[in-house]
DSSP file (Angstrom, degrees, kcal/mol; ACC not computed):
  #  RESIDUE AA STRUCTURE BP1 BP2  ACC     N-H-->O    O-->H-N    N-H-->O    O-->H-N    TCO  KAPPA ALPHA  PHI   PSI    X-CA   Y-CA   Z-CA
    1    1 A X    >         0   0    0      0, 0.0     3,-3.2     0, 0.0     2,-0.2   0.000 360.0 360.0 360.0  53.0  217.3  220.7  157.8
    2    2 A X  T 3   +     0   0    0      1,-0.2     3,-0.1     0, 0.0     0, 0.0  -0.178 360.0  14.9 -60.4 123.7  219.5  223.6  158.6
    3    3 A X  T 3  S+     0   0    0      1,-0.4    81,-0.7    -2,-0.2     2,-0.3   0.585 106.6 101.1  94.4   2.1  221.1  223.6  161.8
    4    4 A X  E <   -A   83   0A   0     -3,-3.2    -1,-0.4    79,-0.1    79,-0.2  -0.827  62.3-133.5-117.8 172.0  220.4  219.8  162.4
    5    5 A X  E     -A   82   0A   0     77,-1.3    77,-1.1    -2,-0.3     2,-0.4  -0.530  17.6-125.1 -99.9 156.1  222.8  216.7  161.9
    6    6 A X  E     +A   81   0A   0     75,-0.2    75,-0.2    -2,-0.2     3,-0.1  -0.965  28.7 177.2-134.1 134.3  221.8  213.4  160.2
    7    7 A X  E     -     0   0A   0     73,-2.7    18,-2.2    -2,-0.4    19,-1.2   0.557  55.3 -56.2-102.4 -28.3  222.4  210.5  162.6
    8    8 A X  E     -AB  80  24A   0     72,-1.8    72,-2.4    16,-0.2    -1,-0.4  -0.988  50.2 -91.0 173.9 176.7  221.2  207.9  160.5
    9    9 A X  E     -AB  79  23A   0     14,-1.6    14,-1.5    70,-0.3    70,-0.3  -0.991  28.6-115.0-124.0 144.5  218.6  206.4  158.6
   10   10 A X        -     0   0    0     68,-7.0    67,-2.4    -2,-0.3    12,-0.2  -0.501  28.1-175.7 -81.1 130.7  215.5  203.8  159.2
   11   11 A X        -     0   0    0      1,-0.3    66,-0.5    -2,-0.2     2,-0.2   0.992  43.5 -53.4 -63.1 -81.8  215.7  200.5  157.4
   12   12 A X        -     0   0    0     64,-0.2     9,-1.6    65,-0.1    -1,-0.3  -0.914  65.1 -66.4-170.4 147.2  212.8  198.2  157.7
   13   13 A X  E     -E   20   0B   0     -2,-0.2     2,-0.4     7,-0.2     7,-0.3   0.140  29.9-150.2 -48.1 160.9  210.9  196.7  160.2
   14   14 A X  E   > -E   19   0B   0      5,-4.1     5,-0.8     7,-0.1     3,-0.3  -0.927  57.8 -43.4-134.4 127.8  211.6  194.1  162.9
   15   15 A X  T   5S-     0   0    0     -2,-0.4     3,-0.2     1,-0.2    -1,-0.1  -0.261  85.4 -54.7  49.2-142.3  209.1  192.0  164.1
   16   16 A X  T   5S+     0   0    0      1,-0.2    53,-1.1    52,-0.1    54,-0.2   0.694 107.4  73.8-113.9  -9.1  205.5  192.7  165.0
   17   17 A X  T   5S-     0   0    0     -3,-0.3    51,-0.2    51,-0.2    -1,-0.2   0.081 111.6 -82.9 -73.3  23.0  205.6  195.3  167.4
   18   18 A X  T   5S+     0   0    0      1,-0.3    45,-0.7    49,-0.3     2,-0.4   0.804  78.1 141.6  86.4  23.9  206.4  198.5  166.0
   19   19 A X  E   < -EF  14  62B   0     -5,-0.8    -5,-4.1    43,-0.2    -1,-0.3  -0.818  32.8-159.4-107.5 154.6  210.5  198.2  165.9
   20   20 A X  E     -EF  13  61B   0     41,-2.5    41,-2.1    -2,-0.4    -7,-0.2  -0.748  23.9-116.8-129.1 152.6  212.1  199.5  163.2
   21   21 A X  E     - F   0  60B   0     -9,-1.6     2,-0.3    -2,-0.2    39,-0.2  -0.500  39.6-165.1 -82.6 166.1  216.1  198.3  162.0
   22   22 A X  E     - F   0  59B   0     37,-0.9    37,-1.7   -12,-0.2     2,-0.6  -0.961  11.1-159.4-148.8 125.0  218.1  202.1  162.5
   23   23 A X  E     -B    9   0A   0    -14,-1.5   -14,-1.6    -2,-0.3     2,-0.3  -0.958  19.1-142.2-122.6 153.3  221.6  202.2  160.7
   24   24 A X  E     -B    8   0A   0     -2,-0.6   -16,-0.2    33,-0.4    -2,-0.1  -0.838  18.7-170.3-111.3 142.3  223.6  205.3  162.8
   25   25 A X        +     0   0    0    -18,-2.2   -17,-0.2    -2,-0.3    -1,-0.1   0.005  60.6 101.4 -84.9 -22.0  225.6  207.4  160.5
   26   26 A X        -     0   0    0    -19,-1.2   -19,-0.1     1,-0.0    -2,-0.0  -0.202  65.8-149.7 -60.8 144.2  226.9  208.9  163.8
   27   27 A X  S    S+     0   0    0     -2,-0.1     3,-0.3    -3,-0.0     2,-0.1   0.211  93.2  72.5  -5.0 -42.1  229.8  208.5  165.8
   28   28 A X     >  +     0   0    0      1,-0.2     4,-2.2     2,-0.1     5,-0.2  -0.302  58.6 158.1-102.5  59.6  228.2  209.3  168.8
   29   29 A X  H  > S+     0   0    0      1,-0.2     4,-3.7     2,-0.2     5,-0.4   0.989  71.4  46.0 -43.6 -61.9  226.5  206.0  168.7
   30   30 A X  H >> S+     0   0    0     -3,-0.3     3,-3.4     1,-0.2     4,-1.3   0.869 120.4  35.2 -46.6 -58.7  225.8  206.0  172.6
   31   31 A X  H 34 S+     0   0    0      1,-0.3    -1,-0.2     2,-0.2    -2,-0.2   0.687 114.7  61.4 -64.2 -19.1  224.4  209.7  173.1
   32   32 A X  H 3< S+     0   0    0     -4,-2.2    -1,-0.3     1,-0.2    -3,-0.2   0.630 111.9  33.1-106.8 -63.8  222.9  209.1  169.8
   33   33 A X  H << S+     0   0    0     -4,-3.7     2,-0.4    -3,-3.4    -1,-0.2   0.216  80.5 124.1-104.6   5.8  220.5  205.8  171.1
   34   34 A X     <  -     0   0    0     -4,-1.3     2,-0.2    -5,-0.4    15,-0.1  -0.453  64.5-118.9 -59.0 121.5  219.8  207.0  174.6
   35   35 A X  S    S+     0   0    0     -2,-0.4    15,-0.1    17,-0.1    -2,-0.1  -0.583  83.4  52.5 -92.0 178.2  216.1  207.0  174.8
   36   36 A X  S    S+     0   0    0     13,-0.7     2,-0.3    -2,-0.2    14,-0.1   0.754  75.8 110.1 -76.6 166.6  214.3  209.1  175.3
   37   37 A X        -     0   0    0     12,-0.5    12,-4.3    10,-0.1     2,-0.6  -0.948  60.7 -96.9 170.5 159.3  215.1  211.9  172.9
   38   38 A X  E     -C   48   0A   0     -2,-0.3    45,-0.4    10,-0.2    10,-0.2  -0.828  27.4-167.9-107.1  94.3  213.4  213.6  169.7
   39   39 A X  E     -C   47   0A   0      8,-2.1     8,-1.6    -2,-0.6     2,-0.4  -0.380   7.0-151.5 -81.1-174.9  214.3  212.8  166.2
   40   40 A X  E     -CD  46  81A   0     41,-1.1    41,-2.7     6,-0.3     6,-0.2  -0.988  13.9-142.9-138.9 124.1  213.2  215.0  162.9
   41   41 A X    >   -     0   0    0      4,-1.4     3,-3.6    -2,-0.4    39,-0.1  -0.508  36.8 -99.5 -72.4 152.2  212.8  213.5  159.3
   42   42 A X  T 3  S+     0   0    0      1,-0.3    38,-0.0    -2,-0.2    36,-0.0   0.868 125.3  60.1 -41.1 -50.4  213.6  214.9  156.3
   43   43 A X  T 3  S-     0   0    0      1,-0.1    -1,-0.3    36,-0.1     2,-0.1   0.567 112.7-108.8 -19.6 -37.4  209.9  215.7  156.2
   44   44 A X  S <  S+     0   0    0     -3,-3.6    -1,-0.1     1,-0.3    -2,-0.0  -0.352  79.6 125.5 133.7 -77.1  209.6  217.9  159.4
   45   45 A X        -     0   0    0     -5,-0.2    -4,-1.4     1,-0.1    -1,-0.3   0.261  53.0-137.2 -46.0 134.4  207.8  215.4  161.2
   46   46 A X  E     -C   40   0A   0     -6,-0.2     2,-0.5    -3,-0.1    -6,-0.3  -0.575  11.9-162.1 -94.0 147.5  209.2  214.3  164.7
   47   47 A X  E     -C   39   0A   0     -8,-1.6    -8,-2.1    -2,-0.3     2,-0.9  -0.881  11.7-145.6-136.0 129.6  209.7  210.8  166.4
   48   48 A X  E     -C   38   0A   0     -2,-0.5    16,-3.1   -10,-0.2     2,-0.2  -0.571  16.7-139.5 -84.1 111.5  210.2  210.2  169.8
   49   49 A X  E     +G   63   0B   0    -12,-4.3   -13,-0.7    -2,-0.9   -12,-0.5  -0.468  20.0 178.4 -93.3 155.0  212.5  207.2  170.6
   50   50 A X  E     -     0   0B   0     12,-5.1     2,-0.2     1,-0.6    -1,-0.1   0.467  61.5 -12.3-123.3  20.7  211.6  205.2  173.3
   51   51 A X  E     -     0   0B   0     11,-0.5    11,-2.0   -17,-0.0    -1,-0.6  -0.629  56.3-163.4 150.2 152.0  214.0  202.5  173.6
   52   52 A X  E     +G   61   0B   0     -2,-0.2     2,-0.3     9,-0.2     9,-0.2  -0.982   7.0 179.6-154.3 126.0  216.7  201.3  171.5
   53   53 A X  E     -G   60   0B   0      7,-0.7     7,-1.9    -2,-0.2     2,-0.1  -0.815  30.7-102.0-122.3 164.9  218.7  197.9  171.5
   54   54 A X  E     -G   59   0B   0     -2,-0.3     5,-0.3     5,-0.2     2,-0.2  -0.284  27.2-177.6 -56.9 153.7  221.7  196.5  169.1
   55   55 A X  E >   -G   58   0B   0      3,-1.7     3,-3.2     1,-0.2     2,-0.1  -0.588  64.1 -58.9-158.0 113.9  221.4  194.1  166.4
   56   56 A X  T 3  S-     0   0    0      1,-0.4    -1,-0.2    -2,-0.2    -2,-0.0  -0.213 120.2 -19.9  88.4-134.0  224.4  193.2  164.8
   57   57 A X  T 3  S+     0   0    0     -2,-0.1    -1,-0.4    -3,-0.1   -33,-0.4   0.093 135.4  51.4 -95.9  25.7  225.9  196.7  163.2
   58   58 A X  E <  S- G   0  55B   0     -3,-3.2    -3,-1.7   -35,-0.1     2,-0.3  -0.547  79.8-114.2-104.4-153.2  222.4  198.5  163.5
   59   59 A X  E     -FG  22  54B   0    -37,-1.7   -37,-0.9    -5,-0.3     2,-0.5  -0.960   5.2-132.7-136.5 160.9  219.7  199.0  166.0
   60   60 A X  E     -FG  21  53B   0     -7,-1.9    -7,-0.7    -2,-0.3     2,-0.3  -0.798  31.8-174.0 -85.5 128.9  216.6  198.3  166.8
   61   61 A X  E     -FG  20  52B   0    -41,-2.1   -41,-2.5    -2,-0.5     2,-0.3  -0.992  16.9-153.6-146.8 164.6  214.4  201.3  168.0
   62   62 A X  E     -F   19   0B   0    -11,-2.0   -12,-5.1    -2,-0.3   -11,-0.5  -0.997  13.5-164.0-143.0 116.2  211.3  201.7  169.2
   63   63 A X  E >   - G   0  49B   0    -45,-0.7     3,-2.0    -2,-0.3   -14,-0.2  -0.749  27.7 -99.4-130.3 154.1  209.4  204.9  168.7
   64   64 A X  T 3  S+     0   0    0    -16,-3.1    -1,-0.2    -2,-0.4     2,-0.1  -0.164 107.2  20.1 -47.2 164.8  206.1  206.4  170.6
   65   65 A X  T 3  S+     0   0    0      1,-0.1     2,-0.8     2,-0.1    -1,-0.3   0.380 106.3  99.5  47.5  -1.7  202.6  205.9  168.7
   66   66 A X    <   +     0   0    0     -3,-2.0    -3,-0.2   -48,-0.1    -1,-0.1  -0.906  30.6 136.4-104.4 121.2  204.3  203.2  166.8
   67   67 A X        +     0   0    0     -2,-0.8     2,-0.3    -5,-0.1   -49,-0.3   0.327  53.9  60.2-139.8  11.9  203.5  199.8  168.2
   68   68 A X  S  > S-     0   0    0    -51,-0.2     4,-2.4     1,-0.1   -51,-0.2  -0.931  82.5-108.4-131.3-175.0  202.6  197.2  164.9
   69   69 A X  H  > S+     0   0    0    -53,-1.1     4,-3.1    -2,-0.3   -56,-0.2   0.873 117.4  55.6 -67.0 -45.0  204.9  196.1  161.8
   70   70 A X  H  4 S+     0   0    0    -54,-0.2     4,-0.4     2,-0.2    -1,-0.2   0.840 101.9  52.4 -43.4 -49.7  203.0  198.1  159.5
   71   71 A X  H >> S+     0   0    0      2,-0.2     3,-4.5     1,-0.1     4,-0.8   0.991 115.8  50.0 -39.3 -70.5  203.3  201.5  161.4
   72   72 A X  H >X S+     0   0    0     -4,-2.4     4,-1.4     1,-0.3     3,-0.7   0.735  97.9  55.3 -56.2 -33.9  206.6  200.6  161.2
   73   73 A X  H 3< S+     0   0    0     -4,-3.1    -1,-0.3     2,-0.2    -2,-0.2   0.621  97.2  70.6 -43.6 -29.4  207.1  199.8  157.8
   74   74 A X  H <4 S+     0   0    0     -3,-4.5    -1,-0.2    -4,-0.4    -2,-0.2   0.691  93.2  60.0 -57.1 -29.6  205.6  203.4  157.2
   75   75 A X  H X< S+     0   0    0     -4,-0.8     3,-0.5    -3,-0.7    -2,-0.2   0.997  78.3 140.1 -39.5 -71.0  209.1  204.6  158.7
   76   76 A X  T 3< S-     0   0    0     -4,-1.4   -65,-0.2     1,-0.2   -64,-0.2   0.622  77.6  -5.6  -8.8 121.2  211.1  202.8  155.9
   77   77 A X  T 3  S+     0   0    0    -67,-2.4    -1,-0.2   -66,-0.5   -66,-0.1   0.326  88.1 159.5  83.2  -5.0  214.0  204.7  154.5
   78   78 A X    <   -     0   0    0     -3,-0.5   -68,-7.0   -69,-0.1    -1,-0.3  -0.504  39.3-140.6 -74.0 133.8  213.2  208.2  156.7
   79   79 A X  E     -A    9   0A   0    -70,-0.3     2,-0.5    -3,-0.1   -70,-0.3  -0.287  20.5-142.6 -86.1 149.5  216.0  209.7  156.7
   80   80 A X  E     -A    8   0A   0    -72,-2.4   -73,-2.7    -2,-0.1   -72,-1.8  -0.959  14.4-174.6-154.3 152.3  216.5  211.5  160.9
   81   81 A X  E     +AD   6  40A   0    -41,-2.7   -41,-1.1    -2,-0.5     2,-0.2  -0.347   6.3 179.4-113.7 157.0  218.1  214.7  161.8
   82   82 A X  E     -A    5   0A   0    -77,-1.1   -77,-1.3   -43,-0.2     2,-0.3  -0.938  42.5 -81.4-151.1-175.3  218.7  215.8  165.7
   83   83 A X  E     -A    4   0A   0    -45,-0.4   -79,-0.1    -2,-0.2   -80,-0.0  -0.540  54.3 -92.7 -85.6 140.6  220.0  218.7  166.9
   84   84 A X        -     0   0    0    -81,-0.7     2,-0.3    -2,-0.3    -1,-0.1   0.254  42.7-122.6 -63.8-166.9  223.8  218.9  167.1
   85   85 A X        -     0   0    0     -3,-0.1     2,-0.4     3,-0.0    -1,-0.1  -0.756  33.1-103.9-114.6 164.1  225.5  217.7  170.8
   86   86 A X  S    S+     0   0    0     -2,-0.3     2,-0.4     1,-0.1     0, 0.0  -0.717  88.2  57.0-102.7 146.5  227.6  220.2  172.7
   87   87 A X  S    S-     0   0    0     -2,-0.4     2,-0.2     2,-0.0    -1,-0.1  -0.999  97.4 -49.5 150.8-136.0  231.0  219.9  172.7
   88   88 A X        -     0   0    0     -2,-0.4     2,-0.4     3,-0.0    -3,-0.0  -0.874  33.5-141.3-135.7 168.9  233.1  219.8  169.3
   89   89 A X     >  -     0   0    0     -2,-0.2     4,-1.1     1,-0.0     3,-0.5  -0.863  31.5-116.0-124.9 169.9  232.8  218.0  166.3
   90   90 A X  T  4 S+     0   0    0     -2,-0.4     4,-0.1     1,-0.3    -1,-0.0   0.766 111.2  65.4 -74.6 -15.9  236.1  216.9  165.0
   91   91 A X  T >4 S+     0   0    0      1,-0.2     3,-2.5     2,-0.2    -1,-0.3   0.923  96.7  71.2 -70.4 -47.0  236.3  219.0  161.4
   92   92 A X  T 34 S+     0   0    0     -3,-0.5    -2,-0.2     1,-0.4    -1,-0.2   0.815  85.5  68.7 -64.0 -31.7  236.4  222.2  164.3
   93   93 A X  T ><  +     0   0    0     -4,-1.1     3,-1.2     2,-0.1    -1,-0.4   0.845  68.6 102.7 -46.9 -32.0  239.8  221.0  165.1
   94   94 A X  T <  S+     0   0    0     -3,-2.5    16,-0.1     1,-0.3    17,-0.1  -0.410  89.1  20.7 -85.2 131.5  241.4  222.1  161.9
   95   95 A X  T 3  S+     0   0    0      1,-0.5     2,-0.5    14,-0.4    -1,-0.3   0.620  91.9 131.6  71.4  27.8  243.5  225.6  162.6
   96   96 A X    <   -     0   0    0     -3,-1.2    13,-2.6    11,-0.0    -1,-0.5  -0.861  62.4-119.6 -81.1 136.3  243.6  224.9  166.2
   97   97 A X  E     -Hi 108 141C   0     43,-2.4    45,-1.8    -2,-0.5     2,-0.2  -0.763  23.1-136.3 -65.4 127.0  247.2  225.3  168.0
   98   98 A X  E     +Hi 107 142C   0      9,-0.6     8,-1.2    -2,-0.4     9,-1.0  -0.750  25.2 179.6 -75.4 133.1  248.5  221.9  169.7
   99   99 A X  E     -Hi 105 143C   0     43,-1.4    45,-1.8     6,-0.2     6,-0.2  -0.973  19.7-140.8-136.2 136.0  249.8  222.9  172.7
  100  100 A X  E >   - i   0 144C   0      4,-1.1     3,-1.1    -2,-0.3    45,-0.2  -0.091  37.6 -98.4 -83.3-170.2  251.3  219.6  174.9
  101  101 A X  T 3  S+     0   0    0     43,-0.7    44,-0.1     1,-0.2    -1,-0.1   0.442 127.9  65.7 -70.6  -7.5  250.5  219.7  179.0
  102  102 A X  T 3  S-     0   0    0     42,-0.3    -1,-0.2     2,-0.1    43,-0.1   0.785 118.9-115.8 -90.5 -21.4  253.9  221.0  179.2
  103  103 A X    <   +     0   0    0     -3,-1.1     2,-0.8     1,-0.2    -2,-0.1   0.430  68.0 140.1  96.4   1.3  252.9  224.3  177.2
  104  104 A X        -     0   0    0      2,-0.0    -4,-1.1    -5,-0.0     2,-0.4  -0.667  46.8-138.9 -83.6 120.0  255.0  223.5  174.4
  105  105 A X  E     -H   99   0C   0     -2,-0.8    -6,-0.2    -6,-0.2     3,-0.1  -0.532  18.2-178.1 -63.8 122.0  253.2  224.5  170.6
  106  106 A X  E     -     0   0C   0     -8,-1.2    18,-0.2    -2,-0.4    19,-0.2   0.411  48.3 -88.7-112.7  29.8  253.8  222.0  168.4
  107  107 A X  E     -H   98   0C   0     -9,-1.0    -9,-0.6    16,-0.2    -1,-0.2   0.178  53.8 -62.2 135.0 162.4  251.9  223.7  165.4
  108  108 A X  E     -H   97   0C   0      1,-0.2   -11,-0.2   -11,-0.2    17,-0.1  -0.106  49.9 -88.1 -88.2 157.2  248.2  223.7  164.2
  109  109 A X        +     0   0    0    -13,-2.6   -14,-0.4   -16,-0.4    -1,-0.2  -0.285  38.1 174.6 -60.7 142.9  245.6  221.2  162.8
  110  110 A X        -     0   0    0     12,-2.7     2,-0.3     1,-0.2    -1,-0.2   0.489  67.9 -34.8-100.5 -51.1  246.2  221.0  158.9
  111  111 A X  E     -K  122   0D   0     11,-0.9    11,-1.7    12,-0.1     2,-0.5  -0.907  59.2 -98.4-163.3 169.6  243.4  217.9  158.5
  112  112 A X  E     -K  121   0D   0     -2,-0.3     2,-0.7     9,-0.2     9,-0.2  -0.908  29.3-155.1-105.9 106.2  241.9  214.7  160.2
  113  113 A X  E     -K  120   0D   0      7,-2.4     7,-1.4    -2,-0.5     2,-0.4  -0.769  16.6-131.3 -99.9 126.4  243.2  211.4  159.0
  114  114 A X        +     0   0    0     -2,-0.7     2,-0.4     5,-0.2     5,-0.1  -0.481  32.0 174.2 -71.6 122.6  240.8  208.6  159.5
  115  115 A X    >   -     0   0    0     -2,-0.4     3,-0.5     1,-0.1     4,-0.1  -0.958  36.0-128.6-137.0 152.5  242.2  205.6  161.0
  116  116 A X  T 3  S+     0   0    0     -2,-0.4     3,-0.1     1,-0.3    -1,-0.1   0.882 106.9  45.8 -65.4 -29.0  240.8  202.5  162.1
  117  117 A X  T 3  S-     0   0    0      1,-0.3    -1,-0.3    -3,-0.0     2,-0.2   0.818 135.3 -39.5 -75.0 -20.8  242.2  202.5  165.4
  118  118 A X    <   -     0   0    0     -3,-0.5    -1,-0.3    13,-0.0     2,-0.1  -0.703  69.9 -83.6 151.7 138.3  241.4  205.8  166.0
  119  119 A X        -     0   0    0     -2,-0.2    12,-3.1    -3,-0.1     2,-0.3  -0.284  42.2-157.3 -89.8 151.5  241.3  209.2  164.2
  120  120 A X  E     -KL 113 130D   0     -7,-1.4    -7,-2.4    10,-0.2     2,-0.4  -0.755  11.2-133.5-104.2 139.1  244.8  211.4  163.9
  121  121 A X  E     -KL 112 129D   0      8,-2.8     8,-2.7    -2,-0.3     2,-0.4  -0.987  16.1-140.6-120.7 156.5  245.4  215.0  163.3
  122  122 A X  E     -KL 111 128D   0    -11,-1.7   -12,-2.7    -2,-0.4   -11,-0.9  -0.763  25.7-137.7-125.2 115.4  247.9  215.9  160.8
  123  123 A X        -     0   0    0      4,-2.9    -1,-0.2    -2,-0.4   -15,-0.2   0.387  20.2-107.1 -96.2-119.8  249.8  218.7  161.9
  124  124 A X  S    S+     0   0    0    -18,-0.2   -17,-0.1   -14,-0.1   -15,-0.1   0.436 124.4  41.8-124.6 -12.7  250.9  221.6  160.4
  125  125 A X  S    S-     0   0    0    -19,-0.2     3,-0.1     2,-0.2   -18,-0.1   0.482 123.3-101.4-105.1   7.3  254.4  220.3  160.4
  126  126 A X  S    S+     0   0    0      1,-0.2   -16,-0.0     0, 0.0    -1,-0.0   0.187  76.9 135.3 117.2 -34.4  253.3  216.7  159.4
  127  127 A X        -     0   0    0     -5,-0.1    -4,-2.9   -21,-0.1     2,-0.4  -0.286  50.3-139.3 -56.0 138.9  253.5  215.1  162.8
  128  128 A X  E     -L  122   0D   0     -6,-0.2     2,-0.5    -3,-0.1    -6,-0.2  -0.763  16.0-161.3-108.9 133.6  250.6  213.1  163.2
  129  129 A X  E     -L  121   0D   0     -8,-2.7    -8,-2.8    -2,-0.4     2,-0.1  -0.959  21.1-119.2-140.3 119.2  248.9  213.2  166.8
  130  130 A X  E >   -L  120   0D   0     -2,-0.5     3,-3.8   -10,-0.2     4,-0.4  -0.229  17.7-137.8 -53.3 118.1  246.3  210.3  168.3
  131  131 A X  G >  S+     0   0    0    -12,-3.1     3,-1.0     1,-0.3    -1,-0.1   0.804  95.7  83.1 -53.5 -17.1  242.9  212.0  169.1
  132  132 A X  G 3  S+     0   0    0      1,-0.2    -1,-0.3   -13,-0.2    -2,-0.1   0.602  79.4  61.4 -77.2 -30.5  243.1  209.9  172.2
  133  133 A X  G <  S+     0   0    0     -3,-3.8    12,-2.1    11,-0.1     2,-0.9   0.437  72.6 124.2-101.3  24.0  245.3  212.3  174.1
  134  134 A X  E <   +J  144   0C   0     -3,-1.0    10,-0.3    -4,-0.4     3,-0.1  -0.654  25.2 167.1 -65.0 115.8  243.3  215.3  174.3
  135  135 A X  E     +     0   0C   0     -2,-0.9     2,-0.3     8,-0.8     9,-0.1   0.601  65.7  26.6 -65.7 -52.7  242.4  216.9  177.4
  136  136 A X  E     -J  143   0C   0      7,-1.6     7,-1.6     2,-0.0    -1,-0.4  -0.976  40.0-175.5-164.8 152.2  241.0  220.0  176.0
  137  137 A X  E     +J  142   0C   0     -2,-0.3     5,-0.2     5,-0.2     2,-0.1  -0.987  21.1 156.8-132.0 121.1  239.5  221.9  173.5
  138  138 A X        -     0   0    0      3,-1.0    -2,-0.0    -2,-0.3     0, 0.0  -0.351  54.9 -91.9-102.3-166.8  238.9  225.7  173.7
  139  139 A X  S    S+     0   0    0     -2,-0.1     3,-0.1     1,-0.1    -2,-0.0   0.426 121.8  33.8 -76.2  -1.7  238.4  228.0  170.8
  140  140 A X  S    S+     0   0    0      1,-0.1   -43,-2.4   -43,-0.1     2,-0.3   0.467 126.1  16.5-129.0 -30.2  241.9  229.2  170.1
  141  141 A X  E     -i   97   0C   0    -45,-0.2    -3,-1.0   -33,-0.0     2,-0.5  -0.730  53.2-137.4-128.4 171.4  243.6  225.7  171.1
  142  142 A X  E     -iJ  98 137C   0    -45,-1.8   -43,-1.4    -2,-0.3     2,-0.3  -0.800  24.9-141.1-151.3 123.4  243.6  222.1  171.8
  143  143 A X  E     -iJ  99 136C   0     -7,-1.6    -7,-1.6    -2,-0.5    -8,-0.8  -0.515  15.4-168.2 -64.1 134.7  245.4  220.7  174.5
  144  144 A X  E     -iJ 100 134C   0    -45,-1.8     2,-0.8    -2,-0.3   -43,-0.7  -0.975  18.7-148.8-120.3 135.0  247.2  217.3  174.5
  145  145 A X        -     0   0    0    -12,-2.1     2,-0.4    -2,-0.2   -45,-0.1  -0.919  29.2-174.1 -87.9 109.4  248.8  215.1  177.1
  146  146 A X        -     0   0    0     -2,-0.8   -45,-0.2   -17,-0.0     3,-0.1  -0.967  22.8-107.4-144.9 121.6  251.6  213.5  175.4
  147  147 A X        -     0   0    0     -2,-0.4   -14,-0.0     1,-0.1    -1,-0.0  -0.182  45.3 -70.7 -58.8 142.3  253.7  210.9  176.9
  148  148 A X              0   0    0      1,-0.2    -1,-0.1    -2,-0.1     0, 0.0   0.175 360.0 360.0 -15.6 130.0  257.5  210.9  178.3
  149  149 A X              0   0    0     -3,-0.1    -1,-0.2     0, 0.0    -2,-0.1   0.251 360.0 360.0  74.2 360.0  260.0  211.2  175.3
């Protein structure tokens, strides 16, 4: 599936209309379940979702042409692809310059440290910086807003 992303994979049905459990692999959980919008299976084959609710940590989704428990059950375990989102994805940070609003460098992505509250980049001098103050990301930099003192 070159050149697509795997968002997630289908569990098992729910109930007798043609919803299916969905656990997201994603990050981008919202852009991720907005219906409508075109997934791809490992297979090839496409499904069009056509509404999507929570349950719990999954979802529920609901896909065209599938409308009993059985259909859905044919889902089970498909694996689904879409096409990446514009922007950045967070690995593309690594060998960017941090540069604050002030214009000061304070030295390039080494890595991404996963944290619960929110993910960190490790910089080149060690300092650890909250993705949460980002402004902007070009190709040569990423800007940070970084508070007084």
């Amino acid at each position: 599936m070159e050149g697509l992303v795997e968002i997630g994979y289908l569990s098992k049905p729910h109930g007798l209309r043609g919803e299916i459990e969905a656990v997201l692999t994603t990050n981008l959980i919202e852009q991720r379940t907005a219906a409508p919008q075109t997934y791809l299976t490992e297979s090839g084959d496409s499904l069009e979702l056509t509404a999507s609710r929570p349950k719990g940590d999954r979802w529920l989704f609901s896909f065209s042409g599938v409308s009993s428990r059985e259909q859905a059950d044919g889902l089970r375990n498909l694996k689904l692809f879409a096409e990446p989102l514009e922007g950045f994805m967070t690995h593309d940070l690594i060998g960017l310059e941090v540069v604050d609003q002030y214009g000061v460098n304070h030295g390039s992505v080494s890595s991404i440290v996963a944290n619960p509250a929110g993910d960190l980049l490790e910089l080149s001098s060690g300092r650890l910086v909250p993705m949460v103050f980002f402004v902007e990301v070009s190709s040569k930099q990423a800007v940070v807003n970084v508070p007084a003192g």
